[in-house]
N, C-alpha and C positions, 0 to 999 in steps of 0.2 A: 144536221148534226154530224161533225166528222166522225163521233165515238160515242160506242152503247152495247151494254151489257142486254142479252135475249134470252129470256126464259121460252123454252120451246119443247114440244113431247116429240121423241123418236119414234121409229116406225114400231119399238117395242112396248111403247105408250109411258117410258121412260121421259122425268122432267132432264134437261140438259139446261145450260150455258154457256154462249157462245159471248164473245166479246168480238165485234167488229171496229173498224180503223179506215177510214175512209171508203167504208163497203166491203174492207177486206177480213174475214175472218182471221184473227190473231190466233186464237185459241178457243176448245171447247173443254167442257167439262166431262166427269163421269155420270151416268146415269142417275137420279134421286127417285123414289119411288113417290116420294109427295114433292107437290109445285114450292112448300113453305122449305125443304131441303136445298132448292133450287138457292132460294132465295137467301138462305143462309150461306150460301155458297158466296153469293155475291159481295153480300155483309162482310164477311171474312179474307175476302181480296180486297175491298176497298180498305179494309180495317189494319190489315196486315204487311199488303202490299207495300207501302211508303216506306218503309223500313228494312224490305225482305233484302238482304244481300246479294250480289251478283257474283257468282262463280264461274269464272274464267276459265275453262279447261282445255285452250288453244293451245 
């Protein structure tokens, strides 16, 4: 799979999301206290993402 969102706990015992890209981490997220935060995280990038604008500040 070239691409996939990771629900994972940090050493703070924090849920995170990472979204890798052919192995490479793109981005993580901020810490969720519950795994179901996590995952709303994710719902809401896939949901919102297609649409979000790109701002150019070159």
């Amino acid at each position: 799979m070239a691409h996939k969102f990771e629900i994972y706990k940090d050493k703070a015992g924090e849920y995170r999301v990472r979204f890798e890209y052919n192995s490479e981490v793109i981005f993580s997220t901020e810490g969720y206290s519950s795994k179901s935060g996590a995952q709303n995280a994710i719902d809401s990038i896939k949901k919102n993402g297609p649409s979000a604008p790109v701002q150019d500040n070159s």
